[in-house]
Every structure is written in C-alpha cells, then in structure tokens.
C-alpha positions in Angstrom: -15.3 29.7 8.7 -11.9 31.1 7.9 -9.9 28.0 8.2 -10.8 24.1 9.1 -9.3 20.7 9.1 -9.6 17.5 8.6 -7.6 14.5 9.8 -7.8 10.9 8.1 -5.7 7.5 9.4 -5.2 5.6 6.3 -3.6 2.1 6.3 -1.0 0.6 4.4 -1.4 -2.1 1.8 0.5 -5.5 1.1 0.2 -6.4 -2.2 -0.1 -10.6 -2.2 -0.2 -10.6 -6.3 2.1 -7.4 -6.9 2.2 -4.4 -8.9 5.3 -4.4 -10.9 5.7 -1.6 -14.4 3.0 1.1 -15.1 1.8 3.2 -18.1 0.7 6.0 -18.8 -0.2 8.5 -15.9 0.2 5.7 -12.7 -1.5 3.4 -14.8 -0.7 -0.9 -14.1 0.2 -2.9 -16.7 -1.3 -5.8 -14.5 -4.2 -6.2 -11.9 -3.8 -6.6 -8.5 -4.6 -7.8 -5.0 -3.5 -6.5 -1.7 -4.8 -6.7 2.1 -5.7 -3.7 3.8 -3.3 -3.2 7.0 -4.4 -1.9 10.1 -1.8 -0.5 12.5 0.8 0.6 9.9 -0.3 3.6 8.8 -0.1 7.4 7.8 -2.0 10.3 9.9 -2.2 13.2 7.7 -3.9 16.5 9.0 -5.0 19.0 6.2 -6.2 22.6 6.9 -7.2 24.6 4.7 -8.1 28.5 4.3 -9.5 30.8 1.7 -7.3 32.7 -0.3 -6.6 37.0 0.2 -4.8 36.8 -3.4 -4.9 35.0 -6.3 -1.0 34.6 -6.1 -1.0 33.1 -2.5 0.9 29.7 -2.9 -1.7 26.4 -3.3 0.3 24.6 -0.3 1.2 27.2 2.6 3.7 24.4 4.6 4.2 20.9 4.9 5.3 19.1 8.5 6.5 15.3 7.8 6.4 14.0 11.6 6.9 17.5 12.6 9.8 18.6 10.7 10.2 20.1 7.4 10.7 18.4 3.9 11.8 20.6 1.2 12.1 18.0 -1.1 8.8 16.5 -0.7 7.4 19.5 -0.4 7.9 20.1 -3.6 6.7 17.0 -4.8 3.1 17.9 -3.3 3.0 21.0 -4.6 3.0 19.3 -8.1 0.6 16.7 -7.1 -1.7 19.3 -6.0 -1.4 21.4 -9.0 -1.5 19.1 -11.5 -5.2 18.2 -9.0 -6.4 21.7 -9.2 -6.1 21.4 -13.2 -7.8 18.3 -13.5 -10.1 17.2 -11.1 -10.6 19.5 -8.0 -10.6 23.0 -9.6 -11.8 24.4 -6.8 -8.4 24.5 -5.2 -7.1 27.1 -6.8 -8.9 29.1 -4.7 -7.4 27.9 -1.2 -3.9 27.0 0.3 -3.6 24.2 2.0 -1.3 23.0 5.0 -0.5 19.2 6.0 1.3 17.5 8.5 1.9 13.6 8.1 3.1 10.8 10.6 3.7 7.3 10.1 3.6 4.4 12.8 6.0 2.5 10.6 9.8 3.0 9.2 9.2 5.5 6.3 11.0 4.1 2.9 12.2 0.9 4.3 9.5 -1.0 2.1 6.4 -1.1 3.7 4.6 0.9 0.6 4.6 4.2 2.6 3.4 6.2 -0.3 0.1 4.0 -0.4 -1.0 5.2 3.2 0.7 8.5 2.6 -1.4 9.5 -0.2 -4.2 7.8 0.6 -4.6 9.8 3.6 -3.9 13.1 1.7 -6.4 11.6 -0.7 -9.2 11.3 1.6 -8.8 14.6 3.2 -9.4 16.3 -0.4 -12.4 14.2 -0.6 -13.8 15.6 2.6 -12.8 19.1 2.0 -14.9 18.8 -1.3 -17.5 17.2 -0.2 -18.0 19.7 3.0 -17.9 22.7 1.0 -19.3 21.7 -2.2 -20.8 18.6 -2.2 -22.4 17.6 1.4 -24.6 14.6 -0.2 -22.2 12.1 -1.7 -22.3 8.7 -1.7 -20.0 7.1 0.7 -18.9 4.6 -2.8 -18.7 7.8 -5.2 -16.3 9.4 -2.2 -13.9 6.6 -1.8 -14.3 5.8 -5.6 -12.9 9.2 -6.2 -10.7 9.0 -3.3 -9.1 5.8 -4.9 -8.5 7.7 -7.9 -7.0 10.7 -6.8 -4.4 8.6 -4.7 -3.8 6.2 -7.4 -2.5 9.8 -9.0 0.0 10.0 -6.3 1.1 6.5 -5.8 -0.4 3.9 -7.5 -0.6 1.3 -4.5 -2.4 4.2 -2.8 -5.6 3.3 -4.7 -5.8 0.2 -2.9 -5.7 1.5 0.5 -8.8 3.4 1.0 -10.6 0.2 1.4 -11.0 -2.4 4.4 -9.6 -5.4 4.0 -9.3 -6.8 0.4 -8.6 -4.7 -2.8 -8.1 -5.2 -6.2 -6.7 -2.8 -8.8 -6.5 -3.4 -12.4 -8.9 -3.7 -15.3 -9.6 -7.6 -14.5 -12.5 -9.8 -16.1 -13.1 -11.8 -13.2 -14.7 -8.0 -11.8 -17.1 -6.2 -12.5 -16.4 -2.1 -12.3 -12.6 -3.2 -12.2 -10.5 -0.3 -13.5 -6.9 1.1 -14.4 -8.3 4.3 -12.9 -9.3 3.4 -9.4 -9.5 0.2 -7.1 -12.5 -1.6 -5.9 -13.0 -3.6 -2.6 -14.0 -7.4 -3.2 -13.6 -8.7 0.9 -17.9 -9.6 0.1 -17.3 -12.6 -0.6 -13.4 -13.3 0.8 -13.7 -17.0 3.2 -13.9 -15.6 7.5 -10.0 -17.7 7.6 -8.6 -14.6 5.4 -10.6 -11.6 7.3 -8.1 -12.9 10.5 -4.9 -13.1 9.3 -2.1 -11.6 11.1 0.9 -9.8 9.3 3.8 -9.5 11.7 6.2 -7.3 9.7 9.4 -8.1 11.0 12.3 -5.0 10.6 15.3 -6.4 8.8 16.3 -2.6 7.7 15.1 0.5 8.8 17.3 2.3 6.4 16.1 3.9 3.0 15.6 1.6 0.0 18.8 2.1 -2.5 16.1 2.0 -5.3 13.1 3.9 -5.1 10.2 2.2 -6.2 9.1 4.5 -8.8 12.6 3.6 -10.4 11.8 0.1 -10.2 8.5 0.6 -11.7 10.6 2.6 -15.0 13.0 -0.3 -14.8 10.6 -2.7 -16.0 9.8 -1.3 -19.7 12.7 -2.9 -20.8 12.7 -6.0 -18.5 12.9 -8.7 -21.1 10.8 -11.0 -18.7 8.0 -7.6 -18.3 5.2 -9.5 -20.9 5.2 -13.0 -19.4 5.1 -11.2 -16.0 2.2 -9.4 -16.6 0.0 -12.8 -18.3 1.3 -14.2 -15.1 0.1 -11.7 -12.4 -3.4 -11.5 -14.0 -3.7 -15.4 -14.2 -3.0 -15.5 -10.3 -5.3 -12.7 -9.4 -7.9 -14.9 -10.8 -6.2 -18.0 -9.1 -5.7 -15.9 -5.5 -9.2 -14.9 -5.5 -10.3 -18.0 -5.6 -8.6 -19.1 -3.0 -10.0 -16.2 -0.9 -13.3 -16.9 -1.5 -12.9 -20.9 -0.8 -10.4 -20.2 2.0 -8.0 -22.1 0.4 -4.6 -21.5 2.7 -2.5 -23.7 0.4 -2.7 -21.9 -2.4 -2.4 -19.0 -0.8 0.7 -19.7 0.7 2.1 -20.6 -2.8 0.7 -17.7 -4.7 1.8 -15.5 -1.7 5.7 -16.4 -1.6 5.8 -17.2 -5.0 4.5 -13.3 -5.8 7.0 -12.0 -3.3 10.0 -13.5 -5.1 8.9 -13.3 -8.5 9.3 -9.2 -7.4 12.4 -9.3 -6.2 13.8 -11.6 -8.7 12.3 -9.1 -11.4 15.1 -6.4 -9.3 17.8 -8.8 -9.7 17.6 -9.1 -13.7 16.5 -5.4 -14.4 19.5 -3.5 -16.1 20.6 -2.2 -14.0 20.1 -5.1 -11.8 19.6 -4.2 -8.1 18.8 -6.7 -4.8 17.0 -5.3 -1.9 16.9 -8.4 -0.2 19.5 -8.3 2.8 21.2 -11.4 3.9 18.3 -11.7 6.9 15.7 -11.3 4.1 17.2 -15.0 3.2 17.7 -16.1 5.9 14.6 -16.1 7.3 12.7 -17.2 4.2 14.9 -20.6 4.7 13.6 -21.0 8.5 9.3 -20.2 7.5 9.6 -22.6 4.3 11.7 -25.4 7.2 9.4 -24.6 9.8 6.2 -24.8 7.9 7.3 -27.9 6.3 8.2 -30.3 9.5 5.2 -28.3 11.6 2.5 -28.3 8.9 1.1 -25.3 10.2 -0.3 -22.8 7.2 2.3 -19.5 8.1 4.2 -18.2 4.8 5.5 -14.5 3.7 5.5 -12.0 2.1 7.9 -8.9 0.7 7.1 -5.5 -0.7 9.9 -3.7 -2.3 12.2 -4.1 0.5 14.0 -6.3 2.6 11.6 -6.8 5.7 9.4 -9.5 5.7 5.6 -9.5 6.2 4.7 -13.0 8.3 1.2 -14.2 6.8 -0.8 -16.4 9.1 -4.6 -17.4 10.3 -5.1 -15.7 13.8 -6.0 -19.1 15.1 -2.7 -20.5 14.8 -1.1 -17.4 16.9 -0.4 -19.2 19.6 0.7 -22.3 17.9 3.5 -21.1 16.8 4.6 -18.2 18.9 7.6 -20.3 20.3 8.9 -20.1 16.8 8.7 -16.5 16.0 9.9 -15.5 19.5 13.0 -18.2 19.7 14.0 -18.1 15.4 11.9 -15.3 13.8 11.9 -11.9 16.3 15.7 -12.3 17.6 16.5 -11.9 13.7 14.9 -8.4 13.7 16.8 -5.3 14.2 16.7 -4.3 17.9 14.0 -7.5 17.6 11.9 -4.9 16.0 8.2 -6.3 14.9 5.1 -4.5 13.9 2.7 -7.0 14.6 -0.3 -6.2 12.5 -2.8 -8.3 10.5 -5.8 -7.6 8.5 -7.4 -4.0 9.2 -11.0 -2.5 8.6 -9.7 0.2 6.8 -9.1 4.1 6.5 -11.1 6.6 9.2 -11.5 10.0 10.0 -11.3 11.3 13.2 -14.2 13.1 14.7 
C-alpha cells in the first residue's frame, strides 16, 4: 500500500494528586494519580506514505480542527525528529500527515496536550506495529505508547489508560516508572469507577501561562522540596482511599491537591493566578453546599480556571437542583462538559 491511516480517540486526564516541576527530558519530580476522562478528548488522524527521496520532509502537513498551525507545526516536527533518532528509526523513511480535533476548549486548562499526544502517540504505535511488528502485546504497545507521549507532554503518559493511572517511580507499585505510566483501576473500590466530572467553563480563553512555564517555574520555588514529599505521601494516601472507597478522603486529598497547584502559581517568581474570580466563587458554594447537604461532591482544578465537579454517579440526581440553580448559571454561556470516568483510549475500525 502506498499510503494508510490510522485514527485513535484518546481521552484527557485529571490529575487528583498533581504533577507540578519536571527533570530531565519530561521527567516528574513527583508521582502521580489522575482519572482517565471519557468525552473530553483529542481525535487525531495520521497517514502516512513511503518516501520518493531521502530529503522529503518527515511531516508533510498538519490540520488542527481543520486549519493550519504553523506554530505547532513546528513543534511536531521536532517531536517527531527527535522520535525518529531515538526510538522509532523507522520514520525516517516516511512522511507523515495529521489532523487533530478536540471536543473540549483547547488551552483553557483541561490538559489538552495529554489527549493531544496521546492520540498522536498511539497512532505511531500502530503504524509500527502494522508494518513492523504485527505480534505485540497489547501491555508492551500501550507501555511504549505511554512513553512516547510522556515525551511530548508528560500528563500524556497517563492517558492511554482507562480509568486510573499512575505516573512516577512510587514504592507503593510495582513496575512504577519516570519513563512511562501504569494503570492501577484493578483494584480501585466500584464508588470510584462511576464518578462523574462535570467540567464547568469559567474561561474559554488561552491560559496567560503555559504549563510548560509553570512546570520551569518551579526549580526555584522555595516551597518545590516539601511539595514533592507531600504529593508522593498522598499518592500513597489517595490510593488507599480508592481501593477502600473512601469518599472522605478523597474529597480532602482532591481539593486540597487542586489548591496546593494553584497556590504553587501564586508564590512562583514570577507569581501568576489562573484562578478567575468564578474559579472562587464557586469553590465557596461546593465547600457550603456539601457542608449543610452532607452529600460527598468536591473539585477539582488543572492549570486553569475551570472547575472539574467530582461526584459518585449515584448522587446525580440528588443534587442536580444545585448545579442547575448555583453551579451551571455560573458558567460561560452556562457552558458544561458533563463527563465522568471513561474506559479509555480507542481506535476506530
């Protein structure tokens, strides 16, 4: 065959113990936890064709929701280079062509860059595996699939699995690694393979602060060694809780994480605050709400402003009064993504 492609859907991640500084080449200076999204995600579409001449460029055109982006265009055609020197070899005899969609705001916070290059991950696996390597295991291909995004973004490395992930050299488990992630939902309590995640749009707009930046930020964060004791003493704490099903301590490792982040913005130098106004705002009315109602619903923030609203499916109903009458109307244009916890990344056939 001249030419063929290949299209993966890969999900998004939230973090619930975050990823904050890195060393190295994408490498975390602390382990991690994150849920697997479902609807937010990236489509990526990757066709590839052998090349006439040796000079022919190693990515032929990129389409980012059908329109062109120099700029990351560019940024691929590194990624991919620096791939064809040390891991996939074989692409320096092909050029490639993608085109990417999201179902989400793109650089508003909801780690687009995870589902981005995981899906462009994914798609190099399976154009390996088809032409080269037609027998590999399904956990050597997302094992290597993991890596390879965690080379892009390092969140990425987390969203090639269903559910629950963890990323980070970790003694509480085994095959834990800097290099890749691993998938622990085994043994994770039913309550926490049902949760919803409503991500409710306080800004579409693009962060004023990449996260890359705010990953560089954090060598000379003065707080960055305590931070990363603490994130590796709640991974063990969170996973506990997942496999006991736990909500309480969920709830308080989750919001606790999520501020912890932002609060690790605020006394960076330079000191920045994604949070918006909103972001507080509706922080004050969960932490009320969930106080006079008792019911177990708490949030969440990546590197941005909109909130992700954490709760067991069973309680949807419950309190749907409250997110339609003081969460929603908060939202720009009332804009929500309702999603919850997803089974993954898949290719279509």
């Amino acid at each position: 065959m001249t030419e063929q492609t290949i299209v993966w859907h890969c999900p998004s991640n939230l973090a619930i113990v975050k990823y904050w500084g890195k060393h190295g080449n994408q490498l975390p200076n602390n382990a991690s936890i994150s849920m697997t999204l479902k609807e937010s995600k990236t489509i990526t579409s990757l066709t590839w064709k052998r090349k006439n001449r040796e000079e022919e460029p190693i990515l032929d055109s990129f389409l980012f929701e059908g329109n062109e982006n120099p700029a990351f265009k560019l940024k691929l055609e590194k990624f991919l280079t620096g791939l064809q020197a040390e891991v996939l070899s074989f692409l320096k005899h092909y050029t490639l062509s993608i085109e990417s969609r999201n179902t989400f705001p793109h650089s508003s916070g909801i780690a687009s860059s995870a589902s981005a290059m995981g899906a462009l991950a994914l798609c190099l696996c399976s154009m390996e595996k088809e032409l080269f390597e037609p027998d590999m295991a399904d956990d050597i291909f997302y094992r290597k699939a993991s890596y390879i995004s965690r080379l892009g973004s390092g969140s990425a490395s987390r969203s090639v699995y269903k559910q629950w992930a963890v990323w980070g050299n970790h003694p509480d488990f085994l095959g834990s690694s800097d290099d890749f992630a691993i998938p622990v939902y085994q043994e994770v309590h039913p309550v926490f393979t049902t949760f919803r995640n409503d991500i409710c749009i306080v800004s579409e707009q693009e962060k004023s602060v990449s996260s890359s930046a705010g990953h560089q930020l954090m060598v000379n964060n003065v707080y960055a060694p305590a931070r990363y004791q603490q994130a590796n003493a709640r991974v063990h704490e969170l996973y506990r809780a997942l496999k006991s099903g736990d909500i309480n301590t969920f709830i308080a490792i989750s919001e606790s994480e999520a501020l912890t982040l932002h609060a690790l913005m605020m006394c960076s130098e330079p000191s920045y605050t994604l949070l918006e106004p909103t972001s507080l705002k509706m922080i004050s009315l969960v932490q009320n709400f969930r106080k006079k109602s008792g019911q177990p619903v708490c949030f969440s923030f990546d590197a941005g402003p909109n909130m992700h609203l954490l709760y067991p499916g069973e309680i949807e109903d419950v309190i749907k009064d409250f997110l339609d009458n003081d969460i929603y109307p908060l939202c720009v244009e009332q804009r929500v993504i309702k999603d919850g916890i997803g089974d993954g990344p898949y290719r279509e056939k």
